[in-house]
PASEBA-1860 file (N, C-alpha, C; in nm, 3 decimals):
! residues 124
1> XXXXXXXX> -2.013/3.158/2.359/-2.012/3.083/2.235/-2.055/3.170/2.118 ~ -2.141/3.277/2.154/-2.223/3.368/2.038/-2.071/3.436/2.014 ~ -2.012/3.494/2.085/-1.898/3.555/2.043/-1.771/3.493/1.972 ~ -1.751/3.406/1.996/-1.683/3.287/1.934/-1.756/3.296/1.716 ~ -1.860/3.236/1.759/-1.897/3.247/1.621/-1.928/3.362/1.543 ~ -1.941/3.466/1.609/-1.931/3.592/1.527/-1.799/3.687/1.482 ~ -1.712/3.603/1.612/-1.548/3.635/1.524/-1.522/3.567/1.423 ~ -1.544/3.411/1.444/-1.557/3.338/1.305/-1.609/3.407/1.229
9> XXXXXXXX> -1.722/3.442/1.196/-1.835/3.458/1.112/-1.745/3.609/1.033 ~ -1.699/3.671/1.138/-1.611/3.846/1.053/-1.452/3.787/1.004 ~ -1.422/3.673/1.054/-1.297/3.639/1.020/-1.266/3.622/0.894 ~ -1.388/3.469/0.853/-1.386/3.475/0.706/-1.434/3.535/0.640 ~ -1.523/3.618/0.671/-1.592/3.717/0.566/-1.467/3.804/0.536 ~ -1.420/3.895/0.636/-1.294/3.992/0.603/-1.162/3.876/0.519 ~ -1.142/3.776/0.494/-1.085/3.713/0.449/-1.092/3.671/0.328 ~ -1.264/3.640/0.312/-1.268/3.615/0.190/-1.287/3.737/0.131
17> XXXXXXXX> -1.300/3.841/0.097/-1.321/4.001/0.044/-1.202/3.999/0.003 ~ -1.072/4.031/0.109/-0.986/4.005/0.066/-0.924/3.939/-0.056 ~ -0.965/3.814/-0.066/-0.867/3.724/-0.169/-0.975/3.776/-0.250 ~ -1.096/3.794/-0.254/-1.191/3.824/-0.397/-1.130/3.951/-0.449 ~ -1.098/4.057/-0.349/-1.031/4.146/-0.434/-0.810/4.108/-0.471 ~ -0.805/3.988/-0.412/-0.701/3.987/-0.542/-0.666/3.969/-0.719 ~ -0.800/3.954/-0.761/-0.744/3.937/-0.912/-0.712/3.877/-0.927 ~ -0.679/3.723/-0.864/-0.596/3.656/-0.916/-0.701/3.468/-0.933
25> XXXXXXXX> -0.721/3.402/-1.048/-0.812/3.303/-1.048/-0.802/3.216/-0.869 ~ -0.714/3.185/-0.866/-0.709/3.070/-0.733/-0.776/3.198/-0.616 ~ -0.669/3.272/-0.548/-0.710/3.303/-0.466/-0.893/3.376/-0.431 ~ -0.929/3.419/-0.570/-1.078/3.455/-0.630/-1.141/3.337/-0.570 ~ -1.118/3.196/-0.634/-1.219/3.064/-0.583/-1.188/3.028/-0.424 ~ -1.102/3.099/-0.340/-1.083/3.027/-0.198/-1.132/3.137/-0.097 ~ -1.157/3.301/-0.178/-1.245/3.364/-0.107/-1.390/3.329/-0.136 ~ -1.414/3.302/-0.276/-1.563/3.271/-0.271/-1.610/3.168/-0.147
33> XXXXXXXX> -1.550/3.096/-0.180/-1.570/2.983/-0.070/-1.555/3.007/0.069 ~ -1.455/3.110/0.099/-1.446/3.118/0.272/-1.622/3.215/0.294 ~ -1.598/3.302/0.161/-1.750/3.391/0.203/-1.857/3.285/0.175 ~ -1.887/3.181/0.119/-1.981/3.067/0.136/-1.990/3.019/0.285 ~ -1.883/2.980/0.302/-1.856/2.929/0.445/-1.913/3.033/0.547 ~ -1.897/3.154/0.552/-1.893/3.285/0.665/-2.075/3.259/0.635 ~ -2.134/3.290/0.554/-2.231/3.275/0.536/-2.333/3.150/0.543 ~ -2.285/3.029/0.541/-2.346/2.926/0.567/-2.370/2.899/0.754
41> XXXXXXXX> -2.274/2.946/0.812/-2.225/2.952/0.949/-2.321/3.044/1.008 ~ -2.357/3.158/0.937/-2.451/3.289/0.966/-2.575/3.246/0.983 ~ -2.630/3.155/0.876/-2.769/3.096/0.881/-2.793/2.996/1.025 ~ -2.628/2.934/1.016/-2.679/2.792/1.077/-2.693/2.844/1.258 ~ -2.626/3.020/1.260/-2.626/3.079/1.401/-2.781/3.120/1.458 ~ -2.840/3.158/1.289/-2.936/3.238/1.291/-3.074/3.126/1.371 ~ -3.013/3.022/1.385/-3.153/2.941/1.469/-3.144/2.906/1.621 ~ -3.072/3.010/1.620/-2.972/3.002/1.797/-2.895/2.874/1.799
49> XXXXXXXX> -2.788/2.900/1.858/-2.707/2.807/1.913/-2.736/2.699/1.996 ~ -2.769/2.616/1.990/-2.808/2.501/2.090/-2.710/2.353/2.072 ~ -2.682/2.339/2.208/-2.621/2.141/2.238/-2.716/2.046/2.284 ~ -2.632/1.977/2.208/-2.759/1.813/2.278/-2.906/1.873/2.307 ~ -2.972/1.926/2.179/-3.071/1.953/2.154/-3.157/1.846/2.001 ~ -3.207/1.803/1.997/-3.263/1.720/1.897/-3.345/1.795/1.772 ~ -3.347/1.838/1.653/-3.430/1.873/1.583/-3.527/1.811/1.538 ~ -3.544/1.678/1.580/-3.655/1.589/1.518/-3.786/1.626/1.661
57> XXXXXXXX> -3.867/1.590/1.647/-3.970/1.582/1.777/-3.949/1.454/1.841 ~ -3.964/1.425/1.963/-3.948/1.305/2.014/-4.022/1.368/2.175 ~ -4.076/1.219/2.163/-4.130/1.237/2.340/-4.070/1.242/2.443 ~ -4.102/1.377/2.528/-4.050/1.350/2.705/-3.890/1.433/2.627 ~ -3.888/1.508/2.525/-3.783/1.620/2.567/-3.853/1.757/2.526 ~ -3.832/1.873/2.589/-3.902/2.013/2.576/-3.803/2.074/2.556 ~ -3.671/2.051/2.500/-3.610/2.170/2.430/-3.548/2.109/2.319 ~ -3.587/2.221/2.166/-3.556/2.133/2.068/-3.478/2.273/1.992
65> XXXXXXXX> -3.401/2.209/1.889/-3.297/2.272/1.790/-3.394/2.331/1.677 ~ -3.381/2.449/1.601/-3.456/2.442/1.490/-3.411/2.390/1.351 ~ -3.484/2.292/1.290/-3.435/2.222/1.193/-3.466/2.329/1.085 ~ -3.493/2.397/1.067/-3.493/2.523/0.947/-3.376/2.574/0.924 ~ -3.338/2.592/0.986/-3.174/2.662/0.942/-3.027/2.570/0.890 ~ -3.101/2.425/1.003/-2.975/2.317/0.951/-3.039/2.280/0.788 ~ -3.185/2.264/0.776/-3.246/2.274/0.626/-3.161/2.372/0.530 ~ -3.152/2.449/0.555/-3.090/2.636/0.457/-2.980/2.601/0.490
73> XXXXXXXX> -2.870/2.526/0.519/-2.727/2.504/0.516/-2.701/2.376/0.464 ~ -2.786/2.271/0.454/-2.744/2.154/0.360/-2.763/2.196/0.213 ~ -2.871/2.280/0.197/-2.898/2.298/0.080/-2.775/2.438/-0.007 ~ -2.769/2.487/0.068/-2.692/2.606/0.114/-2.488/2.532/0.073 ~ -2.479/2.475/0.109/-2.394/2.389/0.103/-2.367/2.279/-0.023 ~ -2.482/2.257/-0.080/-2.457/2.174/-0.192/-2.473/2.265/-0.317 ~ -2.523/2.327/-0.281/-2.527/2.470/-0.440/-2.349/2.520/-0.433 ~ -2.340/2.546/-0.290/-2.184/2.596/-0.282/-2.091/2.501/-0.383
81> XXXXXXXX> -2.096/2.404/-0.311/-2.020/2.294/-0.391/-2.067/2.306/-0.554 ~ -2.159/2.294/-0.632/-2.234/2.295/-0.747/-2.155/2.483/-0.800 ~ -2.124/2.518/-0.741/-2.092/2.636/-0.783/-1.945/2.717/-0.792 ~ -1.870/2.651/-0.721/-1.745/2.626/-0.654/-1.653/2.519/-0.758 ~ -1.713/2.392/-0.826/-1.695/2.343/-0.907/-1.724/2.396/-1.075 ~ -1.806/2.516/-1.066/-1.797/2.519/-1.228/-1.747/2.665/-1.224 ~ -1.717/2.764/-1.093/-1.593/2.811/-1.130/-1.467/2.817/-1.139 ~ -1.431/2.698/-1.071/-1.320/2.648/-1.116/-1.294/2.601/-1.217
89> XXXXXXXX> -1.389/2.515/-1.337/-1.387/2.510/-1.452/-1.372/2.622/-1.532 ~ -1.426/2.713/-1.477/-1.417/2.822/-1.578/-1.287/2.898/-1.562 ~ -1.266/2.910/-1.462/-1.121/2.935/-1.414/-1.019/2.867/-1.512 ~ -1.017/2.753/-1.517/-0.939/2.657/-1.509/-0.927/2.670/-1.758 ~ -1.026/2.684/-1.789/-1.037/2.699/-1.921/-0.988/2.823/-1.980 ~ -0.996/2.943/-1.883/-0.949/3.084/-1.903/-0.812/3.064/-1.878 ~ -0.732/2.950/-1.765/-0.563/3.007/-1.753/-0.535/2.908/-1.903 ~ -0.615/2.803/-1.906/-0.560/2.775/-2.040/-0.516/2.830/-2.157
97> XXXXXXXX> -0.643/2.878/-2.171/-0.687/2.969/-2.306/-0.591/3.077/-2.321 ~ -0.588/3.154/-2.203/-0.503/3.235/-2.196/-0.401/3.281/-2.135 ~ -0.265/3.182/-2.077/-0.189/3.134/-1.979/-0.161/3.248/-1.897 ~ -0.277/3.298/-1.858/-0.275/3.398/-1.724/-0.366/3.359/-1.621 ~ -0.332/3.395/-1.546/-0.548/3.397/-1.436/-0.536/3.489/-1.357 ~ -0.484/3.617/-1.390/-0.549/3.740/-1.392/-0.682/3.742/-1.439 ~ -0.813/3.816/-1.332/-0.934/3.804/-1.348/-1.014/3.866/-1.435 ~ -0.921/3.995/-1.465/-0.983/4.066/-1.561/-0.888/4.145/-1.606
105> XXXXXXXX> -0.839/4.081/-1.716/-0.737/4.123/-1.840/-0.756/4.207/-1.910 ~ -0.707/4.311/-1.926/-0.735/4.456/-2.030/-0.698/4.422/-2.134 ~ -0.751/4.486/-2.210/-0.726/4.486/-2.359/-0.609/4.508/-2.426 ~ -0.593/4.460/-2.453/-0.428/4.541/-2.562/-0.418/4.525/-2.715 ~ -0.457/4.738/-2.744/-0.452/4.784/-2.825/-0.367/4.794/-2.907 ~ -0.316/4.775/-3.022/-0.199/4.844/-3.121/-0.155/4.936/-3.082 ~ -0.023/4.956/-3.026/0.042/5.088/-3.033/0.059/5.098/-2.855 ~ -0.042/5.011/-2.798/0.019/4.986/-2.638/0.055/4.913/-2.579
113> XXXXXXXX> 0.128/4.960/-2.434/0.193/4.820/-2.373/0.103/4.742/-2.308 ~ 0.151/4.591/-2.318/0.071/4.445/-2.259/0.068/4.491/-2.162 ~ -0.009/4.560/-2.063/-0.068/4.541/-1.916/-0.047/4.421/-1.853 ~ -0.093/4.308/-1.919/-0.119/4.164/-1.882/0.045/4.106/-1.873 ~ 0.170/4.194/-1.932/0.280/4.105/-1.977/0.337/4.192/-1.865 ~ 0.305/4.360/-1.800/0.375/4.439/-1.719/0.316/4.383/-1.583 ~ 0.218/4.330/-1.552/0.147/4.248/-1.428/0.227/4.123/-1.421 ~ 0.256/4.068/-1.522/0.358/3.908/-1.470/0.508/3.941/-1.461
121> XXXX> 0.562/4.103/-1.446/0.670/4.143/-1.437/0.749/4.129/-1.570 ~ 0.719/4.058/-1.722/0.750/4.061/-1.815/0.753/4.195/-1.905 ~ 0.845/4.276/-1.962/0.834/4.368/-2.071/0.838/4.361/-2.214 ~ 0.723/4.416/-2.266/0.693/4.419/-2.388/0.767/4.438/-2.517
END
């Protein structure tokens, strides 16, 4: 099972890197998120793996789950979300503003060609 979740765990990480290095707004917010995910999964491994184990205390059972780590992934998890939502806003105000979502748009100087217009296959 440890092996199982540590292919997970390199799957999305190498996945989300990936789309973070595409440049491009969408695929940018679905690696953040897979690397949220790879990382939320990391914590929740980091308290060992256990089934039909209880994290609360209760009498007459002697093997228990550690509730610290499922703690650091709810919380872990709602910042994601809280964060995931206002870059997509911001995302979402930049393709407006500037009907691209290319992540980081060069400048264009007088006297040179639109980078931004030779990236959408358009010529200047």
């Amino acid at each position: 099972m440890e092996l199982l979740v540590a292919s997970a765990i390199g799957v999305m990480t190498a996945a989300g890197i990936y789309l973070v290095l595409r440049l491009r707004t969408f695929p940018v917010i679905i690696g953040i998120s897979l690397l949220t995910y790879a990382v939320n999964v990391f914590l929740f491994s980091a308290g060992r793996l256990t089934t039909n184990a209880p994290a609360v205390l209760r009498d007459g059972v002697d093997r228990y789950a550690d509730p610290l780590p499922q703690a650091l992934v709810l919380t872990a998890i709602v910042i994601s979300f809280g964060m995931t939502a206002v870059v997509v806003v911001v995302a979402l105000g930049s393709w407006l503003s500037c009907d691209d979502d290319l992540v980081d748009a060069p400048d264009v100087r007088p006297g040179q060609p639109d980078a931004t217009a030779t990236a959408r296959g358009e010529s200047s």
